[in-house]
N, C-alpha and C positions, 0 to 999 in steps of 0.2 A: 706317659706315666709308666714305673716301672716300679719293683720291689727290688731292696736292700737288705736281706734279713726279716727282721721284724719293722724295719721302714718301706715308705712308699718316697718315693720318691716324682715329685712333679712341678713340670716347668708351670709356669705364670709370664702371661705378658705385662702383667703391671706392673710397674714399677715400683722398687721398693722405698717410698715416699709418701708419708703421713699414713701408714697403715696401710695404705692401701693393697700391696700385694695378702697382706694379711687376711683383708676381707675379702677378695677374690678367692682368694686358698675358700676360705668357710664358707661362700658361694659355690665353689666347684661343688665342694665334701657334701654339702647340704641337698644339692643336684643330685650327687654321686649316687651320696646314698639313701634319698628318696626321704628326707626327712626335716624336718623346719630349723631355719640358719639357728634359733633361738637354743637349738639341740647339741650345734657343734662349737666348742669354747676352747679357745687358744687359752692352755694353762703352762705352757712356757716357749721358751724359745721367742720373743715378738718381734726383736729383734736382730735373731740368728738364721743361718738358711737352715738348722737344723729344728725343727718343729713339733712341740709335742700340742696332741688335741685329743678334747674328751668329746663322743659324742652318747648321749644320751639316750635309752630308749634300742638299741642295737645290740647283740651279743658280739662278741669278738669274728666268730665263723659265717657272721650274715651280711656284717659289715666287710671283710675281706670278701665273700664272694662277690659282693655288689661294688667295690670299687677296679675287684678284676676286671668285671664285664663294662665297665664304665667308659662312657669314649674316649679316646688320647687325645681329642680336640686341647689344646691349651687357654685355660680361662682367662677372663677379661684383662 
């Protein structure tokens, strides 16, 4: 995982096939950032490598700290 400006940037080993990387992406994020998948919502990009996501319930400065400190392990 790494930042881009105002992106993050992060590998997936799923495959991008019937959503699936999709829902590992809002798997990791949900992990990340200590909060229910139900919270992070793919509102564009679903099927671009560029990805926008809302999540819910976070400020902008708490969610950045917590996906800095978040492992580089690459999700499912």
């Amino acid at each position: 995982m790494g930042t881009l400006g105002d992106a993050v940037k992060i590998r997936l080993k799923a495959p991008p096939v019937d959503g699936r990387a999709n829902k590992a992406l809002i798997a990791f994020l949900a992990k990340a950032l200590n909060v229910g998948r139900s919270q992070v919502t793919l509102i564009g990009g679903q099927t671009s490598r560029m990805k926008r996501l809302r999540v819910d319930g976070l400020s902008l400065e708490t969610a950045t700290q917590r996906l800095l400190s978040a492992s580089s392990d690459p999700p499912g």
